[in-house]
LOVEXMI-676181 format. One line per 10 residues: number of its first residue (from 1); for each residue y, x, z of C-alpha. Coordinates in steps of 0.001 Angstrom, whole numbers, plus 500000, padded with zeros to 6 digits. Layout:
# residues N
NUM> Y:X:Z; ... .
This chain:
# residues 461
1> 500000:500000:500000; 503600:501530:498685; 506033:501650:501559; 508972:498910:501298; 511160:498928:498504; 514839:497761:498976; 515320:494568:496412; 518388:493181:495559; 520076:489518:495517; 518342:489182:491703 .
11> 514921:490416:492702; 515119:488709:496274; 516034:485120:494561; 513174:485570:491894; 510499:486373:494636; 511869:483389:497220; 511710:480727:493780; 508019:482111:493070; 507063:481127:496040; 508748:477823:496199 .
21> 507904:476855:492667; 504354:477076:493397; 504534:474030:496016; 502665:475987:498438; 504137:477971:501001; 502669:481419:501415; 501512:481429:504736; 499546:477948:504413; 497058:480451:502463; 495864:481289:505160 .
31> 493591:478855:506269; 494169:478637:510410; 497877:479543:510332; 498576:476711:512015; 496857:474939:515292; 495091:472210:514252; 493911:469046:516575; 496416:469551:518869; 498510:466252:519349; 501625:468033:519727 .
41> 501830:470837:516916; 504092:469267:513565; 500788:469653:511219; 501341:471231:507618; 502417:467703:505733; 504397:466452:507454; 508298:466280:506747; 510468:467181:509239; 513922:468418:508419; 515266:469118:512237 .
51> 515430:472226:513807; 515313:472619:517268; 517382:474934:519309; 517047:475385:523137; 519012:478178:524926; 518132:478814:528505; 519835:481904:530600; 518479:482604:534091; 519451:484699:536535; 517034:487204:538305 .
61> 516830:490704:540228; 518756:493123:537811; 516461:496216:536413; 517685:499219:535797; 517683:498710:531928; 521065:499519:530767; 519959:496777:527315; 522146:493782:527233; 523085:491180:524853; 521947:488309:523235 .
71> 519135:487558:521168; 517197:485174:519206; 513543:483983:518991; 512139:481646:516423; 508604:480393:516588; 506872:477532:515679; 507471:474041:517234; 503960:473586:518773; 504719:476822:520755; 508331:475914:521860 .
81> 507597:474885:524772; 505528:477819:526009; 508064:479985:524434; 511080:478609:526619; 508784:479412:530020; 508080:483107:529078; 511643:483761:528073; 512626:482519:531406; 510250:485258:532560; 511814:487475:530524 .
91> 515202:487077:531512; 514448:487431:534890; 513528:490490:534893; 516429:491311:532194; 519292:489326:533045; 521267:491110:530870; 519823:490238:528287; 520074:486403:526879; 517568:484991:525025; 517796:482019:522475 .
101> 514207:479862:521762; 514930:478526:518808; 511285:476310:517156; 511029:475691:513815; 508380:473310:512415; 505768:473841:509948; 507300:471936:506843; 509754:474736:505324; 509452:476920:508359; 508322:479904:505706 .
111> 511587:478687:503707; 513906:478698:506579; 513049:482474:507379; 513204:483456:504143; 516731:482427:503510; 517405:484030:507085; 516209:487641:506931; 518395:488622:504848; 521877:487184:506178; 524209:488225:508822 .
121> 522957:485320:510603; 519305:486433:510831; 517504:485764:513882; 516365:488796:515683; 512752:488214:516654; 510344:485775:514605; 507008:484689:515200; 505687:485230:511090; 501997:483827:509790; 500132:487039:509411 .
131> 500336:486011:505508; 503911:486430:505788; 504181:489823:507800; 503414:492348:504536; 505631:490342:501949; 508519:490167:504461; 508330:493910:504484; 507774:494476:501030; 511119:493039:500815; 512887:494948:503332 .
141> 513388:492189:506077; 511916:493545:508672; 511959:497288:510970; 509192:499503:511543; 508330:499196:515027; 506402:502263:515186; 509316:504775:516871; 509397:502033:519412; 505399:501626:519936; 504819:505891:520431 .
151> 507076:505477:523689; 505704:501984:524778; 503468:502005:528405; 502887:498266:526820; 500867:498668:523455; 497861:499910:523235; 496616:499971:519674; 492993:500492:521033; 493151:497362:522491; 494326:494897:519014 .
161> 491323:493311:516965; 491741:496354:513696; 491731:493198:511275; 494701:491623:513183; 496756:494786:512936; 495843:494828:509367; 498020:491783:508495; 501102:493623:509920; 500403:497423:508086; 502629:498476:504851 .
171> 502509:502071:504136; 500999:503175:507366; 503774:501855:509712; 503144:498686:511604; 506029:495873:510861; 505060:493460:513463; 502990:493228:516548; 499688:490736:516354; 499886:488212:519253; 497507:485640:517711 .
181> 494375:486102:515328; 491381:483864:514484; 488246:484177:512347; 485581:481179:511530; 482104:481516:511728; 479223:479454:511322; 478285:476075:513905; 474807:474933:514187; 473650:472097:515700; 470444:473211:517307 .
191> 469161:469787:518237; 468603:469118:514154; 467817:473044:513923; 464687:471644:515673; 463491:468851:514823; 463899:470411:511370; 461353:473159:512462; 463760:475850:512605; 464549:478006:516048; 467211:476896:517156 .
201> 468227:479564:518948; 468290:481908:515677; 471060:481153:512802; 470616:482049:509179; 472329:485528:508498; 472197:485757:505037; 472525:483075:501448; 468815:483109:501525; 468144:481835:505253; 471277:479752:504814 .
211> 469322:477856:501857; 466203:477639:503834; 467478:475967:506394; 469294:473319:504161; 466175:472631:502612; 464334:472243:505729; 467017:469806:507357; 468435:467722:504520; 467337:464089:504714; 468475:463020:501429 .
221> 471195:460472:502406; 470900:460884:506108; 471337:464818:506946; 472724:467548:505019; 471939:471069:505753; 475400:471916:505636; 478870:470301:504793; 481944:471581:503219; 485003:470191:502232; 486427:471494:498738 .
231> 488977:468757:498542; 491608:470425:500618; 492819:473397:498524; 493300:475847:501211; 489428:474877:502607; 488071:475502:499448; 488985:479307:498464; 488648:479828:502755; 485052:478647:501724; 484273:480688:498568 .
241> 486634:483581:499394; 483883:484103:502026; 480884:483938:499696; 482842:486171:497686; 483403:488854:499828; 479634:488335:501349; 478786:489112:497703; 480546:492683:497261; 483088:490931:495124; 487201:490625:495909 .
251> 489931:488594:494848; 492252:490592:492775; 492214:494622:491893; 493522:496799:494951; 496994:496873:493207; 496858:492995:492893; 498122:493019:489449; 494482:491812:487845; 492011:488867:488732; 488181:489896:489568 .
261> 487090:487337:491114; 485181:486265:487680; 482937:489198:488457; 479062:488972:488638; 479913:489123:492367; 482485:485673:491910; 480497:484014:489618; 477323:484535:491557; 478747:483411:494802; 480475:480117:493132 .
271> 476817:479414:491349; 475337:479185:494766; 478215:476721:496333; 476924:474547:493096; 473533:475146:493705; 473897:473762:497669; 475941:471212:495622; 473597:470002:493154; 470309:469696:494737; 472265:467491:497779 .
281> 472368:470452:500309; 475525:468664:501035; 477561:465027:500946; 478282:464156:497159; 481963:463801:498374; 482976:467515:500131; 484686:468141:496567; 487158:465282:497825; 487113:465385:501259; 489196:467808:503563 .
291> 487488:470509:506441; 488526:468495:509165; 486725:465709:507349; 483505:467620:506870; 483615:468109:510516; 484756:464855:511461; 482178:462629:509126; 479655:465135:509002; 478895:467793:511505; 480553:465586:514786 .
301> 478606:462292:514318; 474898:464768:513469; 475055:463886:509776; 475100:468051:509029; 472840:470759:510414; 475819:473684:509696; 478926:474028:508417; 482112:476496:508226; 484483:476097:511923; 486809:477940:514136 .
311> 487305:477581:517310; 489561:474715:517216; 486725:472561:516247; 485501:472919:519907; 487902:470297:521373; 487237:467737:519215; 483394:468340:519165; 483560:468135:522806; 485925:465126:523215; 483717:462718:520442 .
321> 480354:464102:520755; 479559:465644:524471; 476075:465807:523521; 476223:467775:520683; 478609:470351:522427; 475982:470591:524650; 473846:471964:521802; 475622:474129:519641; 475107:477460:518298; 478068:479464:516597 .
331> 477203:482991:514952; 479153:485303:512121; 479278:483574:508653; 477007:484349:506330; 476235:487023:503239; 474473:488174:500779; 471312:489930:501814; 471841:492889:499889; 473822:495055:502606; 477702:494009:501832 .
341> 479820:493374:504819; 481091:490278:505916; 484458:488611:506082; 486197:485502:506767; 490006:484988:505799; 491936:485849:508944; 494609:483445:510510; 497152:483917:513003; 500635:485172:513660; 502452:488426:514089 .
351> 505710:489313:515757; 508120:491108:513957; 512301:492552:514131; 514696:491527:511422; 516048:494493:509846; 519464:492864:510263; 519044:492357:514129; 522490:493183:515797; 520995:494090:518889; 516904:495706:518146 .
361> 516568:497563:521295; 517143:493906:523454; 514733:492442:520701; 511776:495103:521236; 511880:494662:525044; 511314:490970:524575; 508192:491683:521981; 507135:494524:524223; 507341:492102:527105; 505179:489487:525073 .
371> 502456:491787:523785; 500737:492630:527279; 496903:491131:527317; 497973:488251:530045; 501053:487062:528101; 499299:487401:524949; 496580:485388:526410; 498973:482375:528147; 500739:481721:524967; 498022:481729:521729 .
381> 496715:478667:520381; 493463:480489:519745; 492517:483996:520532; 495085:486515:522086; 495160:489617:519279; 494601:491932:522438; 490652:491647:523464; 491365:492271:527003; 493246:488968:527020; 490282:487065:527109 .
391> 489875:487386:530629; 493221:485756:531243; 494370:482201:531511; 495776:480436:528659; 498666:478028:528599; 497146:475250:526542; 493849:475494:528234; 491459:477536:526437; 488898:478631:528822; 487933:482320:527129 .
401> 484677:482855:529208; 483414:479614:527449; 480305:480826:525699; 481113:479716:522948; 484679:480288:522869; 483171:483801:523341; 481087:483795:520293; 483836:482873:518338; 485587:485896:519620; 483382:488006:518330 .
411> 483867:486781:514647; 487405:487958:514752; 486522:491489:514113; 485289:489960:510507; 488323:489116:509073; 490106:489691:506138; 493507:488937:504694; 493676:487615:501259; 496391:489256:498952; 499790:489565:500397 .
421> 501637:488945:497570; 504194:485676:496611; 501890:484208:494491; 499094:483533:496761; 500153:480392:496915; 500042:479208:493502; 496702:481159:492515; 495025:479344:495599; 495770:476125:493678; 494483:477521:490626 .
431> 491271:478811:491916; 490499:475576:493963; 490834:473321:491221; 488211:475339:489211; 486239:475960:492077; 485583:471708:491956; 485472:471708:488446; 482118:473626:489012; 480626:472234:492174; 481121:468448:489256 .
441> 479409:470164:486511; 482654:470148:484208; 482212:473317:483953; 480118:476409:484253; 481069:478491:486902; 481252:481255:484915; 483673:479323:482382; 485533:477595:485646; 486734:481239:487001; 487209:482755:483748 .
451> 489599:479994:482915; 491179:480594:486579; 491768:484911:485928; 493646:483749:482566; 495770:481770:484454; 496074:483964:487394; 497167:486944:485227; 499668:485215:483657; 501063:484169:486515; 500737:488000:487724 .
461> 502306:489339:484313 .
């Protein structure tokens, strides 16, 4: 990865109307960006054109830091609240320093930054998608943070999931600080697992177990080994991006100028999502229906032996089916038996400087004061991006020595960021629609992702 380049207005305008012309907003490409089935996060869809500002100053034993000054912090709306108790904290113990919580909802939040960063009137810390962090530096928005980690008694590199830090790299420096990651793996319900004659204490590893068992528990019209839902754009390439990857194959060339995901690797992956498909391994309707709906009218009410999930699905299996939370099994995704590694897109969030803060040294005390494990911990919807967070108490009431909260943990060291780039947006709707035009039979697969490359190099041109 080249180290940042400065753009100007021209160059700056072109990349923010790529982004916005492909009615997807970059970080929504990455599939758990934002908390989902939680009744008081503003959910992707809907429109909300408000934005929230809540300043709170409060005064506490002065330290013997000589930073003062006022700063902002914008983060998501489903974290405000949180947000406005740990900046209390904060000032506290620097009441010099004034902090401003200022939360943003989903709809046009990636928008609303964008047309910050730049300005005079840019906030000074942000809480980014990690699909944001890289572009946003590409550009020149944001400061290194690395002259201010080498001095920190805080950070401890050691101590962040390597995929998580990943999302925030450009040129070897870090440009934001991971405070939130998450990784799906595979759920099994072991109650079908064995009445199906499987163990169901042992999950499928590999395409070739994961086939066996769908064979074993699909009741044609009853139970389906598995269910997917390719419907939902964003679902679909989370789905097959996995496969992909499982396979040896990527998404576009290292230099993300070129589409190879119509490889022998792509095509091979997307001919066995058709061949689960086709011999009704699955519902006839997962190439209309959403991942929350696969869960939700599948896998919750015991229609599905397996499927796709994240560790959000845990509430809601819990709270409408006790008895199969009871009997679950969650385990890395699978891959292709031939030795590749594994990954699952990675989700979460990053926290990151403007490069037009007025006041960065007030602005890296309040990150450095959020990144410790028990902060990190209180205020993620998910997993904290430190692993020795998981032994601390979390705000919205994620109990991390859950079992199975703890397996999911262990998936987040699979993840993988799909390419940073403006126009991730636009070839995720490309490559979903051909994705379904497969699983149908409207087209080969081969012909479905060769049509997709065209269109994703033009688009890359």
């Amino acid at each position: 990865m080249s180290e940042p380049k400065k753009v100007g207005r021209r160059t700056f305008l072109n990349y923010a109307i790529a982004v916005v012309a492909t009615g997807v907003i970059v970080g929504a490409a990455t599939y758990f960006a934002v908390p989902k089935g939680e009744v008081t996060v503003t959910a992707p869809g809907t429109t909300v054109t408000t934005t929230k500002t809540v300043t709170t100053t409060v005064t506490g034993t002065p330290t013997t830091s000589p930073i003062s000054g006022k700063i902002s912090w914008w983060v998501g709306s489903w974290s405000e609240e949180c947000a406005k108790g740990l900046a209390n904290e904060f000032m506290k113990s620097y009441p010099n320093i004034e902090v401003e919580v200022v939360g943003l909802a989903w709809e046009g939040m990636y928008d609303k930054m964008l047309s910050a960063l730049p300005t005079a009137a840019s906030p000074d810390v942000l809480d980014v998608a990690v699909a944001w962090n890289i572009p946003f530096a590409q550009l020149d928005l944001l400061m290194p943070l690395d002259q201010y980690i080498s001095s920190s008694p805080v950070i401890d590199l050691s101590d962040f999931y390597e995929p998580a830090l990943a999302t925030a790299k450009v040129g070897g420096k870090l440009y934001g600080i991971p405070f939130r990651t998450e990784v799906g793996g595979l759920v099994m319900n072991k109650t079908i697992a064995k009445k199906s004659g499987l163990d169901p204490e042992k999950a499928p590893t590999n395409w070739d177990e994961f086939y066996e068992y769908c064979k074993k528990a699909t009741i044609p019209g009853s139970v389906y080994g598995t269910s997917m839902g390719f419907g939902e754009k964003l679902h679909a390439v989370w789905i097959y991006s996995a496969y992909l990857w499982g396979n040896g194959g990527d998404i576009l060339t290292p230099d993300y100028k070129t589409a190879i995901f119509n490889s022998d690797a792509g095509v091979e992956a997307l001919d066995f999502l058709v061949k689960l498909y086709k011999e009704g391994l699955m519902p006839k309707d997962a190439v209309t229906i959403s991942g929350d709906d696969a869960r939700d009218q599948y896998f919750v009410p015991e229609k599905a032996l397996m499927m796709m999930g994240a560790v959000y699905f845990l509430p809601t299996i819990k709270q409408n089916n006790p008895s199969l939370y009871s009997n679950l099994l969650i385990a890395p995704y699978v891959k292709q038996p031939r030795g590749f590694a594994q990954y699952v897109q990675i989700g979460g969030w990053n926290r990151v400087i403007s490069k037009r803060s007025k006041n960065p040294e007030a602005a890296w005390k309040l990150i450095e004061f959020l990144s410790t494990p028990e902060k990190q911990a209180w205020y993620t919807h998910t997993f904290p991006a430190r692993k020795s967070g998981l032994k601390y108490k979390n705000y919205y009431g994620t109990d991390f020595s859950d079992p199975y909260v703890q397996a999911f943990a262990k998936c987040n060291e699979t993840g993988r960021l799909p390419p940073p780039i403006p126009q991730w947006g636009a070839i995720n709707e490309i490559l979903a629609a051909e994705i379904v035009n497969a699983l149908t039979g409207a087209k080969s697969s081969k012909k479905a992702l060769d049509d997709a490359a065209n269109k994703v190099n033009e688009l890359l041109k």
